[in-house]
C-alpha positions in Angstrom: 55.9 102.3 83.7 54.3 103.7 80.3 52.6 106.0 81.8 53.4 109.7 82.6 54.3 110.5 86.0 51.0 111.9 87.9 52.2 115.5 88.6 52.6 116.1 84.9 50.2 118.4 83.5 47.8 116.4 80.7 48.2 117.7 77.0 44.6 118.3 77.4 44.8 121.3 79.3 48.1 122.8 78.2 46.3 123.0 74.6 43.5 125.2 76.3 45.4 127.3 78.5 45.5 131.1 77.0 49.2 132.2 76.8 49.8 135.2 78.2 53.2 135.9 77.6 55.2 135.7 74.5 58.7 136.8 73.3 59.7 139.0 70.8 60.8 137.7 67.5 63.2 140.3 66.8 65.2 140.4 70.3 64.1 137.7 72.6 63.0 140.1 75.0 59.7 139.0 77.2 56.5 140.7 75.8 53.0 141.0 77.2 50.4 139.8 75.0 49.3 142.8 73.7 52.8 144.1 73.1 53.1 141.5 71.3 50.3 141.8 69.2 51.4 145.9 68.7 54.9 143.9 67.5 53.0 141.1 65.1 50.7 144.5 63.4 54.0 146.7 63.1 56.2 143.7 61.3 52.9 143.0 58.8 52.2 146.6 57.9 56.0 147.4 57.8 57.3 144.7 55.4 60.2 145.9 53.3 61.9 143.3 50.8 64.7 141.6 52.7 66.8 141.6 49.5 67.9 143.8 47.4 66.6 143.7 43.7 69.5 143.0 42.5 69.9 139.8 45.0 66.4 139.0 43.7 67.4 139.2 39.7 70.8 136.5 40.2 68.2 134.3 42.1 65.9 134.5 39.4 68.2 134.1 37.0 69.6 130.8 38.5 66.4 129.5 39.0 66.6 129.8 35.6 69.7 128.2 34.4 68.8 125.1 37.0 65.8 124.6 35.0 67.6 125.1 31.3 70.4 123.0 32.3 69.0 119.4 31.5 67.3 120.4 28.6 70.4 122.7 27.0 73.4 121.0 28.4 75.9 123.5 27.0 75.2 126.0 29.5 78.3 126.0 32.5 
C-alpha cells in the first residue's frame, strides 16, 4: 500500500528528461524552447527598474526609520 502505483513514472527519470516546452513568464502563453530562451536573453539585457526612484527613496528611507526606531524612540 506504500508504494506508488506501477504506471507512475519514477522521479528518476522525470529529473533527466529534457523539457521541451516552457511557458512564458510574462503571458502564460506556450513557448518552444528556444523562444523561450530568445524570451529569458530579452528580459536579462532589457531590465529597467521596476520602481520609480522616488518609490525607491521612501523605501530607503523607512528602512531607515525601522532601524532608528529602537535606538531613538522619539521618532513616530
Amino acid at each position: 500500500m506504500a508504494l506508488p502505483p506501477p504506471t507512475d513514472t519514477p522521479e528518476e527519470v522525470l529529473r533527466t528528461e529534457i523539457i521541451l516546452e516552457a511557458r512564458s513568464p510574462l503571458t502564460g502563453e506556450p513557448l518552444s524552447a528556444a523562444e523561450y530562451l530568445e524570451l529569458q536573453e530579452d528580459l536579462r539585457q532589457n531590465q529597467e527598474p521596476l520602481l520609480s526612484s522616488q518609490v525607491r527613496e521612501t523605501v530607503f528611507l523607512l528602512q531607515i526609520r525601522r532601524i532608528l526606531r529602537p535606538i531613538i524612540p522619539v521618532i513616530p
